[in-house]
N, C-alpha and C positions, 0 to 999 in steps of 0.2 A: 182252803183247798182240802179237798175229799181224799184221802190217801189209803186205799186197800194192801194189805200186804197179802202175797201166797206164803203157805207153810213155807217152801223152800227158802225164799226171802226172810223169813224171819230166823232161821237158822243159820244163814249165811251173815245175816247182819250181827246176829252172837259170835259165831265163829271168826269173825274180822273185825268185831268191836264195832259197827256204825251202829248210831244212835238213831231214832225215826227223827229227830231235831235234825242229825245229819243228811237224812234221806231227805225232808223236806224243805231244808234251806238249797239245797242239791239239783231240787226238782225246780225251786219256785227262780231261781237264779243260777243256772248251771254255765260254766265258761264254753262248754258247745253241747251243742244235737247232733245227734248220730239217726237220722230217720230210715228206720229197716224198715217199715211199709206205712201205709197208709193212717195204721192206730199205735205200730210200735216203735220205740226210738229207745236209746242210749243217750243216756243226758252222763256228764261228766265233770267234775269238777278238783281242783286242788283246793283242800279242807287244812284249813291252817290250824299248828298244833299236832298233825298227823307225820307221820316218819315215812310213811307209802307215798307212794308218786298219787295220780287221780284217782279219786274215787269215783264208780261208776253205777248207773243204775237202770238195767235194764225194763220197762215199763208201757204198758198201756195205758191209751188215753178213752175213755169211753165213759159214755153220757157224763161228760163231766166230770167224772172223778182220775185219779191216775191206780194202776193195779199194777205194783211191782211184782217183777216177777223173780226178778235177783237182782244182787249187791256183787260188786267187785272193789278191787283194790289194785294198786300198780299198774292201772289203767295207761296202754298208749295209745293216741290217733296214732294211726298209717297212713301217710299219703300217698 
C-alpha cells in the first residue's frame, strides 16, 4: 500500500506520537470509515498500547495510493 503523507500530517503525527506503522496498520484495517466524499474518508481506529481514545486519520484515496492529510487523536463517532 502506497502511503503519501502532507507536511501538515507529518507534523501532526510528531506532535501526537503516531508512528507511519500506526498510520498504515490504521488505514489497511481501520474499525470504521467516515466517507466525507467521493475520494476522502476518515478511517479510525483504537491502537492498543495508546492512553487516547481513537486514532483518526483524515485521507485521500487516489490512483491508488492513500494521501494523508492529518492525524488525530481522541477521536469520537457521532451518531
Amino acid at each position: 500500500m502506497e502511503i503519501r503523507y502532507s507536511s501538515h500530517a507529518v507534523e501532526r503525527m510528531f506532535q501526537r506520537r503516531i508512528s507511519a506503522q500506526e498510520v498504515e496498520s490504521l488505514l489497511a484495517n481501520p474499525d470504521g470509515l467516515i466517507r466525507q466524499s467521493r475520494d476522502k474518508v476518515i478511517a479510525h481506529k483504537k491502537i492498543g498500547g495508546r492512553r487516547d481514545n481513537s486514532v483518526a486519520v483524515v485521507a485521500l484515496q487516489r490512483e491508488g495510493a492513500w494521501e494523508v492529510i492529518t492525524v488525530m487523536v481522541n477521536f469520537e463517532v457521532r451518531k
